[in-house]
C-alpha positions, 0 to 999 in steps of 0.5 A, a space after each residue: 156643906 158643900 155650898 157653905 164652903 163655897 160660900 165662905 171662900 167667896 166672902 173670903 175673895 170679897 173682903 180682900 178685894 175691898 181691903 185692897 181697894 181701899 189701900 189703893 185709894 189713899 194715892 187718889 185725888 181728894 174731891 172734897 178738899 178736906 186733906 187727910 193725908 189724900 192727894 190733891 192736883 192742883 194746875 199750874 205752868 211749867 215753862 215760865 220762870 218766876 210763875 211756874 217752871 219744872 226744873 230739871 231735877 223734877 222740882 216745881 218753883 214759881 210764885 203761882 207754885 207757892 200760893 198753890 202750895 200755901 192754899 193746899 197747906 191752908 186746905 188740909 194738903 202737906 207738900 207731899 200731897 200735891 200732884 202738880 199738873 201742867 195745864 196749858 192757856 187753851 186747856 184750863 177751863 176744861 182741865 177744871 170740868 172735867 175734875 182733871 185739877 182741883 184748882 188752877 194757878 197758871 198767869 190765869 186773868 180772871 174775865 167775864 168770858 171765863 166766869 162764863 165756865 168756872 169760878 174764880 177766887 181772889 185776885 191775888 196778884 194784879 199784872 199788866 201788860 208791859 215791855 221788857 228791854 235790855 238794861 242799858 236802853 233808854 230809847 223806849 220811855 213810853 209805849 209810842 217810843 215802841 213806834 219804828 222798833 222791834 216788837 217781839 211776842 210769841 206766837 198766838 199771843 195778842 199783847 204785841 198787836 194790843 200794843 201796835 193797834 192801841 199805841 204804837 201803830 208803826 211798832 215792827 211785830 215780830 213772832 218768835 216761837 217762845 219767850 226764850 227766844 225773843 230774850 235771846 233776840 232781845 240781847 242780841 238786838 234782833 228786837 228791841 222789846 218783848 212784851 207780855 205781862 210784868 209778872 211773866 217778864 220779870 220771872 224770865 229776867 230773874 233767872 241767874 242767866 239773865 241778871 242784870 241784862 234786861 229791865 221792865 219798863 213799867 208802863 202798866 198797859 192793861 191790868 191782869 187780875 190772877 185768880 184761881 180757877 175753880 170748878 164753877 158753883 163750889 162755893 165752899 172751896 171759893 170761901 176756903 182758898 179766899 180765906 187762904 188767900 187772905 191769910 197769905 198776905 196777912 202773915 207776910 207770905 205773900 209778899 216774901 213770894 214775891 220778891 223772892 220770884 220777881 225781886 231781882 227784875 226791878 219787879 214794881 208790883 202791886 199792893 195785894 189786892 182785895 179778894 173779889 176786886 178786879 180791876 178793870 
């Protein structure tokens, strides 16, 4: 009698154990992708306004935020569900093997040397590389006018030498800590120009503090195809994002994200490009 009792108490233990874990594991990352009131985390930027900036009350804006937003909708993921995660520039394809992030929109250029780690779908934006100046200058009307005057770009970043090396060889390259920072050099003309590419000038020049004061040159240096990152062989949710994609731009979503995010820099963007057309 004595071992029945025993018995029954643990059965007991045990089944409350497995009711509260499956109570907990409505808060977990849904691996499959298929919703279902399940959470999703999706990668993106915190720091760049028109991309994807954290605002001081906790809320995320950027056009990658509203096509990660419309993809997660599209995958079965109301709003509520995503998790929004920072993935810094170094740390993405790892972020993605390692099941950190279900996918990634972050200013994330689709190259051979990443397909090499993860996969890609889209584009779904084509940037350049191109060079923002205060609104009133009409010195700099080609990349070799750059030849002589102050070029600013942050540290560890290659657009400014691309440029000296490529262009403009007698440019001044000047690294500043942040994009803010070679904007305030900008508008007090310690620098002439700031370059990286259009997408991420122009979200700074739209912010309500920068109306009016800088403009993109509209040079087209490079050409940078923003993809989604994503676990490397899930063919399944490359399919389902691209379809999400796709519909994104049919429905008039897209370009309402666009200028939205970029319209008040003088932002000339690109048509939307066909998923799996990259331009080089």
């Amino acid at each position: 009698m004595q071992l029945r009792k025993v018995t029954a108490a643990s059965a007991a233990v045990l089944a409350l154990a497995l009711t509260a874990t499956a109570c907990g594991s409505d808060d977990k990352d849904d691996s499959a992708g298929s919703g279902g009131g399940k959470k999703i985390t999706i990668g993106i930027k915190i720091d760049q306004p028109g991309i994807g900036l954290k605002t001081p009350d906790g809320k995320f804006t950027g056009f990658d935020v509203d096509v990660a937003t419309y993809v997660a909708k599209e995958l079965g993921y109301d709003a509520k569900d995503i998790n929004f995660k920072e993935t810094k520039s170094q740390d993405r394809e790892t972020s993605i093997e390692r099941g950190d992030v279900k996918f990634i929109a972050a200013s994330y250029s689709i190259n051979d040397e990443r397909l090499q780690k993860v996969d890609f779908a889209g584009p779904y934006l084509l940037a350049h590389q191109d060079i923002l100046v205060r609104a009133d200058d009409s010195s700099i009307k080609s990349p070799e006018d750059l030849n002589n005057k102050k070029l600013c770009s942050v540290t560890g970043s290659t657009s400014a030498q691309n440029v000296h090396d490529k262009l403009a060889p007698k440019a001044q390259l000047l690294e500043y800590g942040g994009y803010s920072e070679c904007l305030t050099g900008l508008e007090n003309k310690a620098v002439d120009a700031l370059t990286t590419d259009d997408s991420i000038l122009a979200g700074y020049a739209s912010q309500d503090a920068n109306k009016g004061k800088f403009k993109l040159a509209g040079f087209k240096m490079t050409n940078e195809n923003y993809g989604i990152g994503l676990k490397k062989g899930d063919a399944d949710l490359k399919k389902k994002i691209n379809d999400a994609l796709t519909k994104m731009v049919s429905d008039g979503s897209w370009e309402k994200a666009v200028k939205a995010n970029f319209g008040p820099a003088n932002y000339k963007n690109d048509p939307a490009p066909k998923i799996g057309n990259v331009v080089k």
